[in-house]
N, C-alpha and C positions, 0 to 999 in steps of 0.2 A: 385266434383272430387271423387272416387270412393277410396273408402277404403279398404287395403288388409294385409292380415296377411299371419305369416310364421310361415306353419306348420311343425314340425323337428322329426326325429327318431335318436335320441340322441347318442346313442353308435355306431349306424352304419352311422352315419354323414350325412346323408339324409335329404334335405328341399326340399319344394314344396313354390309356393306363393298361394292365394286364394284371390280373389277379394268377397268381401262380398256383398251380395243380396240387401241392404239397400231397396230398394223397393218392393218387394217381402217377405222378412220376416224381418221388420222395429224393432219390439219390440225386435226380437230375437239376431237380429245385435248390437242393443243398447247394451244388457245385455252382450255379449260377448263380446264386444270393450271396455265396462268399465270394465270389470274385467279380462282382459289381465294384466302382465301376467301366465296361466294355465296349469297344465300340471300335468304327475304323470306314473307310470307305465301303459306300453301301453299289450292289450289282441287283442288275433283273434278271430275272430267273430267264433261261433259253427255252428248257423243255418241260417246266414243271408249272407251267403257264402265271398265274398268277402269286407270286413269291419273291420279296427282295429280302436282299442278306448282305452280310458282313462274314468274312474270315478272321478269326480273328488265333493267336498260338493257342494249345492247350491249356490251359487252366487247373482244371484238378488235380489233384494227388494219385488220386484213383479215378479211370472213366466208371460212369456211372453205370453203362449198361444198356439193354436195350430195355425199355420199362417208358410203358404206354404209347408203343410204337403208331403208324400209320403211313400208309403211302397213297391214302386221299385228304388229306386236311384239307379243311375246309376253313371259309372267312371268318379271323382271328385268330387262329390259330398258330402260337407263337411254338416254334420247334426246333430243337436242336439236333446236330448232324456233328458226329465225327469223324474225321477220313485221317485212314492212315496216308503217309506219301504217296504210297506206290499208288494208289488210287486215283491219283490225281494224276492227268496227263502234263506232261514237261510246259507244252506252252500256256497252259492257263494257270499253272502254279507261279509261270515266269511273268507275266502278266499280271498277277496279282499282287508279285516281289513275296511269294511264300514259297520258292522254288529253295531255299534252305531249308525248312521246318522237317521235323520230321512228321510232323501230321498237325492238324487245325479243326479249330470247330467253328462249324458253320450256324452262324444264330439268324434263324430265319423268320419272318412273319407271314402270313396267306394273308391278303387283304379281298378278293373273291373266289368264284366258285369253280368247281370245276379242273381241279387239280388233280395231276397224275406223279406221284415219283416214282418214274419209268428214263433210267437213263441207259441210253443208248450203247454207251460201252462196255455198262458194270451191270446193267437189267434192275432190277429194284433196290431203291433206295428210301428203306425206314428211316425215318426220324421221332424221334421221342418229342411228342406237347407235354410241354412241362408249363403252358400258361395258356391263358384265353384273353383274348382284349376284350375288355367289360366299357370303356367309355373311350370315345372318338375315333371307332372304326371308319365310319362315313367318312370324316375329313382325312382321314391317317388312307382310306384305300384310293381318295383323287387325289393324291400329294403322290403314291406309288406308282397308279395309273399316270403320272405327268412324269415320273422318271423311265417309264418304259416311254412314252411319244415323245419328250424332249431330252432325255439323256441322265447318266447318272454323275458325269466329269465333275469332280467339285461339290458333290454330296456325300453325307456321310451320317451312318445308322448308330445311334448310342442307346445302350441300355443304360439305365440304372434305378439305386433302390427308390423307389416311393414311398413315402410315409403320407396317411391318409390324417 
């Protein structure tokens, strides 16, 4: 039976459900079903166009890997990013108050099209879909679209498990 989680934009009362890849990206499923559940101040994406996220500390015991990577996802597409430190530049880690960690994962959603992970300092940036949004992409992608034109100050992105 397939396993799904519910992702929420907290102050604008926004969920989506996401059915999780469990065969497709197995280790990465694992790691996030056991540490449901996550969540923290949510960002819009600068250069990856249509994409918000949350940082949030390491999690697993073991990272999982690179397994069912892409660096065009596409709308629904929920994906996870690990960055060690040094990867992150000093003032956006300070900004984010993760300028202590020594690395983060980045849990991401695509809410449309057209997406490039192409960044500028570090050149391509995989991330593993370890989910797909299967019901309330439409209202979950104008709830994301209103945090890029009105701001994300006071918003905040939560996973957790879904029982159907």
């Amino acid at each position: 039976m397939p396993r799904h989680i519910k992702i929420t934009l907290e102050r604008r009362g926004v969920s989506c459900v996401a059915e999780l890849l469990d065969k497709d990206a197995p280790r990465t499923c694992e790691a996030v079903w056991q540490a449901l559940p996550q969540g923290g101040d949510i960002y819009h994406a600068k250069y990856a166009r249509n994409e918000v996220y949350t940082m949030v500390e390491r999690f697993a015991a073991e990272e999982p890997g690179l397994e069912n990577p892409t660096v065009t996802p596409i709308p629904g597409d929920v994906v996870y990013f690990s960055f060690n430190g040094g990867m992150l530049d000093r003032r956006f880690k300070e900004e984010k108050g993760i300028d202590a960690l020594p690395g983060v994962i980045d849990m991401a959603i695509f809410y449309g099209r057209n997406n490039l992970l192409l960044n500028g300092d570090v050149g391509w940036v995989p991330g593993n879909v370890y989910a797909t949004i299967v019901e309330g992409l439409e209202p979950m992608a104008e709830a994301c679209n209103d945090v890029w034109r009105s701001g994300s100050v006071g918003e905040r992105l939560l996973y957790q498990r879904y029982e159907r």
